[in-house]
C-alpha positions as CSV (number, residue, x, y, z in Angstrom):
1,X,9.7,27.0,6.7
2,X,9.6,23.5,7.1
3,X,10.4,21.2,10.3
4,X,8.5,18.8,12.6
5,X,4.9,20.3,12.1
6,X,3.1,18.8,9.4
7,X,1.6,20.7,6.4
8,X,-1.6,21.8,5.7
9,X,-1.8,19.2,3.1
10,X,-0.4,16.1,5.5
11,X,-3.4,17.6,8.3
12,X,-6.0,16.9,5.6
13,X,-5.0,13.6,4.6
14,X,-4.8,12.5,8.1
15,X,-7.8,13.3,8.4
16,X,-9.2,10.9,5.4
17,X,-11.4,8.9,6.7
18,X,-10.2,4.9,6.5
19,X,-11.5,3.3,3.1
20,X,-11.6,-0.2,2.3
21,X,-12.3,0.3,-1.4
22,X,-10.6,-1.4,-4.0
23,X,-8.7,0.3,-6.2
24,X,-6.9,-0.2,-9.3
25,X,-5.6,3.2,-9.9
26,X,-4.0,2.9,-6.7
27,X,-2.5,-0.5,-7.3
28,X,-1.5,0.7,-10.8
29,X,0.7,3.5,-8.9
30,X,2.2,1.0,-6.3
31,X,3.0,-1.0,-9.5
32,X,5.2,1.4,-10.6
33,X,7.8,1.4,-7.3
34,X,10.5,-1.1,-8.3
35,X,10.5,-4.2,-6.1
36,X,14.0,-4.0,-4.1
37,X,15.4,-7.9,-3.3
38,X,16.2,-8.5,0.3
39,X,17.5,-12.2,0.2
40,X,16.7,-14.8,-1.8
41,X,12.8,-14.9,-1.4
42,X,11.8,-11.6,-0.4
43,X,11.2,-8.5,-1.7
44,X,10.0,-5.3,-0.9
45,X,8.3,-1.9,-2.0
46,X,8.4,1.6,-0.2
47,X,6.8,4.7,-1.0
48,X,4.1,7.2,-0.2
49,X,0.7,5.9,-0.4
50,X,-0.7,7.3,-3.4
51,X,-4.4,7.8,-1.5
52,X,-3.0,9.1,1.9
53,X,0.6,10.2,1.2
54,X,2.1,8.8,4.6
55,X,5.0,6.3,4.0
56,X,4.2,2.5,3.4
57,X,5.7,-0.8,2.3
58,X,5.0,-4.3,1.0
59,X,6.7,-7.3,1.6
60,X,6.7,-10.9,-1.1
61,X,7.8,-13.7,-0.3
62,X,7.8,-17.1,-1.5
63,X,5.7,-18.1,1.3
64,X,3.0,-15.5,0.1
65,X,0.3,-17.5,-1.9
66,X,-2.6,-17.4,0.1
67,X,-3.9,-14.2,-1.3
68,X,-2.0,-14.5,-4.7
69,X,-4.8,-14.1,-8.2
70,X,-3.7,-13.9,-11.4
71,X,-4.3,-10.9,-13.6
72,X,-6.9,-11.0,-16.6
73,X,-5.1,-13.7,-19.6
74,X,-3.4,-14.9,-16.4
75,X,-0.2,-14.3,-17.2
76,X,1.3,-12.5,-14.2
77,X,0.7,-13.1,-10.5
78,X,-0.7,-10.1,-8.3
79,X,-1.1,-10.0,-4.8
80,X,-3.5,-8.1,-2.2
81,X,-1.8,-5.0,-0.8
82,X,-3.0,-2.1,1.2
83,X,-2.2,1.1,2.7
84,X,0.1,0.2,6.4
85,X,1.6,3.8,7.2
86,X,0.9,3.1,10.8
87,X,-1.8,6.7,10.9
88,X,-4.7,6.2,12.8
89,X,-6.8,7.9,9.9
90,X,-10.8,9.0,10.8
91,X,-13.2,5.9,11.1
92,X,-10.3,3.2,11.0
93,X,-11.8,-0.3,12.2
94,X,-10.7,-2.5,15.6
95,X,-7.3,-3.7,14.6
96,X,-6.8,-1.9,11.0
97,X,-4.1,0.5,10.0
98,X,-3.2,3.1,7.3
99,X,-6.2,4.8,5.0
100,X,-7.8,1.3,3.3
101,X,-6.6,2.3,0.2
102,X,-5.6,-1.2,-1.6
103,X,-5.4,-3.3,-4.6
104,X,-4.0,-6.3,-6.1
105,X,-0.6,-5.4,-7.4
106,X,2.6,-7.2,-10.0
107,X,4.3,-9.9,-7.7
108,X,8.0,-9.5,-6.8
């Protein structure tokens, strides 16, 4: 039927409980959204988080190095990202957002 009420399947993964794990299966699948150029030194990534399923994004920019590591043979950049659909998911900490779910993913 469809509409504004939310499927069985988007009840239960609102109800995930928030998790802080790493994970590189998760970054693997963010990896795979193509990076989409905004100006000249930013660049961006939506999709539906692959834990939670709720839409999120990620944001690079030039400016972004603080959290930058390089990959194993350190020959391309990754960055932290995490899970920021904006759901207040079960046993989410003071001041967090989304499910936890994050990684270190390509660079822009």
């Amino acid at each position: 039927m469809g509409g504004w009420w939310p499927s069985s399947e988007e009840e239960q993964r609102e109800e995930l409980s928030f998790d802080a794990s790493r994970d590189p299966g998760w970054a693997k699948q963010v990896d795979e959204w193509p990076w989409i150029e905004r100006d000249e030194e930013t660049a961006a990534k939506t999709g539906a988080c692959p834990r939670c399923g709720h839409h999120m994004s990620v944001v690079d920019t030039a400016a972004v190095h603080a959290r930058m590591v390089l990959a194993d043979g350190g020959e391309k950049p990754r960055r932290y990202a995490a899970c920021n659909c904006g759901v207040k998911h079960a046993d989410t900490p003071e001041g967090e957002s989304g499910c936890g779910a994050n990684g270190l993913i390509e660079r822009a």
